[in-house]
C-alpha atoms as one frame of an Amber mdcrd trajectory, in Angstrom:
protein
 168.539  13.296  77.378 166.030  12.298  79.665 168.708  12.922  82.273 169.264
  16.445  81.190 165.245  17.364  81.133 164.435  15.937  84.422 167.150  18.635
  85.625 165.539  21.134  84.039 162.113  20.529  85.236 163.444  20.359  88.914
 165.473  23.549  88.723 163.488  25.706  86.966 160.896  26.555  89.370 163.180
  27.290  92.063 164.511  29.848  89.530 161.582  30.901  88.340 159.734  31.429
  91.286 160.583  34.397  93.934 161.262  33.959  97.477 157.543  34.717  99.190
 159.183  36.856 102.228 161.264  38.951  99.719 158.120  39.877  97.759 156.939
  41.302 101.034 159.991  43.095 102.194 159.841  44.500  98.592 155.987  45.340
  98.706 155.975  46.936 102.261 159.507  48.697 102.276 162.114  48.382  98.873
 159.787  48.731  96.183 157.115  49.987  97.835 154.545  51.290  95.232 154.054
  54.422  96.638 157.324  55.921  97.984 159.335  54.205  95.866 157.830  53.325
  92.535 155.367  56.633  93.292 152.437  54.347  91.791 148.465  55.549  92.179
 149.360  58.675  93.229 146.042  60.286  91.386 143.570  58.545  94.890 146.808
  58.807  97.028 146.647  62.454  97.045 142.698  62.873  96.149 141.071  60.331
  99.402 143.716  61.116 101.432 142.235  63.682 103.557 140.987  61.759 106.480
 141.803  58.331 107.681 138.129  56.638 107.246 138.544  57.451 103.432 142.317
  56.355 103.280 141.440  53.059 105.201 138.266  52.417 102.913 140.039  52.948
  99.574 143.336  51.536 100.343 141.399  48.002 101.194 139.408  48.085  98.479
 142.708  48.616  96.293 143.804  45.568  98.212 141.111  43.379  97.629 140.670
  44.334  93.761 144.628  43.655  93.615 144.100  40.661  95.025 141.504  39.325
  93.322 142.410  40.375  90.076 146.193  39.150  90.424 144.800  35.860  91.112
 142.285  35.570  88.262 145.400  36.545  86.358 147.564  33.986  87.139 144.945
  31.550  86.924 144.134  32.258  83.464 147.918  33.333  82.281 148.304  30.185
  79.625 144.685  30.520  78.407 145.532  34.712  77.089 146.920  35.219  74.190
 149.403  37.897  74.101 148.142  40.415  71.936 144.689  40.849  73.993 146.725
  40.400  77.533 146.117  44.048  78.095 142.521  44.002  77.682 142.009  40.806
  79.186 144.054  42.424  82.260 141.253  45.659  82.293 138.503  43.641  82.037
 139.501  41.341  85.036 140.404  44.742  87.185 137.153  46.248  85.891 135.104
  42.878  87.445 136.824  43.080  90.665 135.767  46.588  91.078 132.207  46.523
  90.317 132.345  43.543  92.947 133.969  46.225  95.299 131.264  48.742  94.399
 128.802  46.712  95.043 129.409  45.397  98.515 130.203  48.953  99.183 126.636
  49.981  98.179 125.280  47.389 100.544 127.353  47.509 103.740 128.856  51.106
 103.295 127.444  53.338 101.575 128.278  56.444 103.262 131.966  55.288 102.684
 131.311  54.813  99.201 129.600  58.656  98.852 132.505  60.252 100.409 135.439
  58.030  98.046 132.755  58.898  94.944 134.427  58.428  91.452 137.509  57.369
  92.770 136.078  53.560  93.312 135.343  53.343  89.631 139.220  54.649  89.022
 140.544  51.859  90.695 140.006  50.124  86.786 142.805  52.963  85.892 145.319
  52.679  89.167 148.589  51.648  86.879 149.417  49.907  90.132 147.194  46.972
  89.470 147.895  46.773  85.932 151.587  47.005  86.483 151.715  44.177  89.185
 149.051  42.518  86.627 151.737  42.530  83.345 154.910  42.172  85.296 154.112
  39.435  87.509 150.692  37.782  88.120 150.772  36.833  84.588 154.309  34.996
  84.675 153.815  33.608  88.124 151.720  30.657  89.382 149.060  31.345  92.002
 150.519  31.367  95.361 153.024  33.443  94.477 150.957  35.818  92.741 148.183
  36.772  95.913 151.645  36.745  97.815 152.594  39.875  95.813 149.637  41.130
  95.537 149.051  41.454  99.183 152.701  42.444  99.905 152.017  45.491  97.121
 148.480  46.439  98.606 149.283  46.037 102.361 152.412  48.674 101.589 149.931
  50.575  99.492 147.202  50.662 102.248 149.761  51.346 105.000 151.167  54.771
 102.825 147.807  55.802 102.547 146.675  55.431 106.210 149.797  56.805 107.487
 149.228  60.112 104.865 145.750  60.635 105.791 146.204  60.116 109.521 149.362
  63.519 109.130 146.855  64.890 106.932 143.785  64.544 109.304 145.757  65.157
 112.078 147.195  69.060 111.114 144.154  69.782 108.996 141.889  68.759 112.098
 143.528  69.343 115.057 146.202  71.984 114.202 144.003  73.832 111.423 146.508
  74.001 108.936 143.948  74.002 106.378 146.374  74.153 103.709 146.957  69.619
 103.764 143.630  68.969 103.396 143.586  70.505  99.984 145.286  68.625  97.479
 148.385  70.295  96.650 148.673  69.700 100.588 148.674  66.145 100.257 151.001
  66.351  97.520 153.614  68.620  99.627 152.856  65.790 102.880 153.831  62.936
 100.634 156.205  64.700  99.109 158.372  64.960 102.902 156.920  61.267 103.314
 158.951  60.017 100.854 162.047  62.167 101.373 162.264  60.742 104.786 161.141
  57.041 103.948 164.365  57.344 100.935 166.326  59.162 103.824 166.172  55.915
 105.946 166.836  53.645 103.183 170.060  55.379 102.829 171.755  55.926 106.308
């Protein structure tokens, strides 16, 4: 018996716990959050319209993901499972008034022009997803590691939509992508070409 538990105890991590560089290939490119799971698409489409604003929310995304992930994990055997879900708002909700705060003292024309969609990052279903399907069945390490993977891929969509966005709104006047149904038509052809290359 004792035979058969110290197997289990030296095989079940290695099961249970994901390969760190496939979380990132998943996070940046294969499950992607935005142009593949089509996650947070409300501030995707809505700050989109210039790169500044894409840049400044899709970090603070990645820092409250981060954050919050981690507290998560941390404190996965101390929730009980029929508060998780609060438990997992309130922790999102702490990370962003830290992220509104620092924005009020080191940017706060930054955090004028993003407005109410800093306090919305409580509501992104992308934190709370990666927040009830992994950071609270993973340990720690593994759980920034997909948390950065998921908000680097997050932040990189974003940039690259507001720079097209910014870019014929700006310099081509096609004033037509810097209103939202715009940015929704933009990432629309964004993701038909990122699922294009996935399958040739």
């Amino acid at each position: 018996m004792t035979t058969a538990a110290t197997s289990v105890t030296q095989t079940s991590p290695a099961t249970a716990t994901p390969e760190a560089g496939r979380l990132f290939r998943q996070g940046l490119w294969t499950n992607n959050a935005a142009t593949v799971q089509l996650l947070g698409l409300c501030p995707l489409l809505a700050v989109s319209n210039t790169v500044q604003n894409a840049l400044g929310l899709g970090l603070a995304t990645l820092f409250v993901l981060m954050l919050s992930s981690t507290l998560i994990s941390l404190l996965r055997h101390s929730i009980a499972a029929e508060v998780r879900l609060p438990v997992f708002v309130l922790v999102i909700a702490s990370a962003v008034t830290c992220v509104e705060l620092l924005m009020q003292a080191y940017s706060i024309s930054l955090y004028r022009n993003l407005g109410i969609f800093i306090p919305l990052i409580v509501t992104n279903c992308l934190i709370l997803a990666r927040a009830e399907a992994f950071a609270s069945r993973q340990p720690v390490p593994m759980a920034i590691a997909d948390a950065a993977a998921m908000g680097i891929g997050f932040l990189l969509v974003i940039v690259v939509l507001g720079g097209i966005r910014e870019w014929l709104g700006i310099s081509l006047q096609v004033l037509v992508v810097t209103l939202p149904p715009g940015a929704f038509i933009v990432l629309g052809l964004l993701v038909a070409c990122v699922r294009g290359i996935r399958t040739s």
